[in-house]
N, C-alpha and C positions, 0 to 999 in steps of 0.2 A: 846395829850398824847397817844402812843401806849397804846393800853390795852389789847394785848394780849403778852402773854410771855409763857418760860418754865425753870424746873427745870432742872437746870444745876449738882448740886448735894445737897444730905441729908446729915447733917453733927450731929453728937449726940454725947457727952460724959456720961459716967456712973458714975463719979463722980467728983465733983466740983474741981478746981485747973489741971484739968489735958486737953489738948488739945485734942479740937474735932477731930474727923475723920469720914471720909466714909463711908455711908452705901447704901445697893442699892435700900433699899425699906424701909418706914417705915409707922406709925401709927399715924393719928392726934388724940387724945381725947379730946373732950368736957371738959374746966375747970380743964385743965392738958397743954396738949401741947404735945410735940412729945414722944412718946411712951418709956420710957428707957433711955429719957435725964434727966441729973441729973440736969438742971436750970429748967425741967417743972414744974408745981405748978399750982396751984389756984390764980391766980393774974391778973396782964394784962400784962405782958409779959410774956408770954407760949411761943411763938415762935418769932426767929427772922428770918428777911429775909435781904438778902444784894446782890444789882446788883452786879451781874457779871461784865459790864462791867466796875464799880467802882475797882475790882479788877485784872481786864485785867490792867489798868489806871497806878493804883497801884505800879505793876507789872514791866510796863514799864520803869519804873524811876530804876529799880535797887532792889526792895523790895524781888523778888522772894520769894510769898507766898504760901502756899497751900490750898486746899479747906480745911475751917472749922478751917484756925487759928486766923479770927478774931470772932470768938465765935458765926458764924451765924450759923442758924440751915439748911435753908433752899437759895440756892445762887438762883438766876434766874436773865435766859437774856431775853432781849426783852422789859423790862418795865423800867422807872425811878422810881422807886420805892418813892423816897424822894421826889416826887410833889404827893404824891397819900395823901388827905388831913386825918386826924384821923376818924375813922367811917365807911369808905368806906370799902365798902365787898370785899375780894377775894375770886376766885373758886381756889382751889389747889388740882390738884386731884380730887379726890370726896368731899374734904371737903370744907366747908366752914368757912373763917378768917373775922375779922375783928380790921381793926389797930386801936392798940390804942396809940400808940406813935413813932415819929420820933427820932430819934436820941437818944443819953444818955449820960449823966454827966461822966465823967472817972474818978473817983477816984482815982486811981493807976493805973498810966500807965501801960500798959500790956508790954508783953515781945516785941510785933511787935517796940513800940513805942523806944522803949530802944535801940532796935536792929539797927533803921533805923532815929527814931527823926518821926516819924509821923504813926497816925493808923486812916484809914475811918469807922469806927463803930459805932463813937461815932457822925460822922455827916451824915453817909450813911444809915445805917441801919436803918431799921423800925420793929418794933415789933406790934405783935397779938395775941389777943386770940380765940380759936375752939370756934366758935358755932357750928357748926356739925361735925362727926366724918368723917372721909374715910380715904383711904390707899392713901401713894403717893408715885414715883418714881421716880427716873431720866429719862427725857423729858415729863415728864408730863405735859399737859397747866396749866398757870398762867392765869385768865382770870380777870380784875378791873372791878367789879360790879358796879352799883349804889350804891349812901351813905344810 
């Protein structure tokens, strides 16, 4: 497994129901998650991450998506994200993550799913929570730690 990678882009909404968008820089906190996303909280999933090339993939077939509409916070290329096992530390930026879930139940299919009959979020993505704070950007290294 590659273990190094980079942020492709920061994706945040300000509040819940409404589609993420781009930002150039933002803020990890500790037992929060990204800085002025309205899904951060106190949980274990503060942030989510989704390969890129899951949504290059995607893409291909006809889906034409944008960064941050399947509700990831943070996209990054370079890594397989979904071998990376629960526990295992990421460096992001300055901060530091650690996954605690792969994948997620869909409840109600999202608009992507409606639109096109299939969304990768629910089998690509992996979510974390800040143990350390720092700032990150776009091409920032991704780097998989030790568990």
């Amino acid at each position: 497994m590659n273990k190094n990678g980079k942020i492709v882009a920061i994706c945040l909404s300000e509040k819940k129901g409404t589609a993420k968008h781009v930002i150039e820089q933002g803020r990890l906190l500790v037992d929060h998650g990204l800085e002025n996303d309205a899904h951060a909280g106190n949980w274990h999933r503060q942030v989510s991450l989704l390969d890129y090339g899951q949504v290059e993939a995607f893409n291909a077939k006809g889906a034409k998506v944008d960064h941050g509409a399947f509700g990831e916070n943070i996209l990054v290329s370079g890594i397989d994200l979904r071998s990376i096992p629960i526990g295992t530390r990421l460096l992001v930026g300055s901060a530091t993550l650690e996954v605690t879930q792969i994948g997620k139940e869909c409840h109600s299919h999202c608009e992507i799913f409606h639109r096109v009959g299939d969304c990768i979020m629910p089998r690509e993505g992996i979510f974390a929570k800040v143990l350390s704070p720092g700032e990150i950007k776009s091409g920032d290294a991704v780097t998989v730690m030790a568990e």
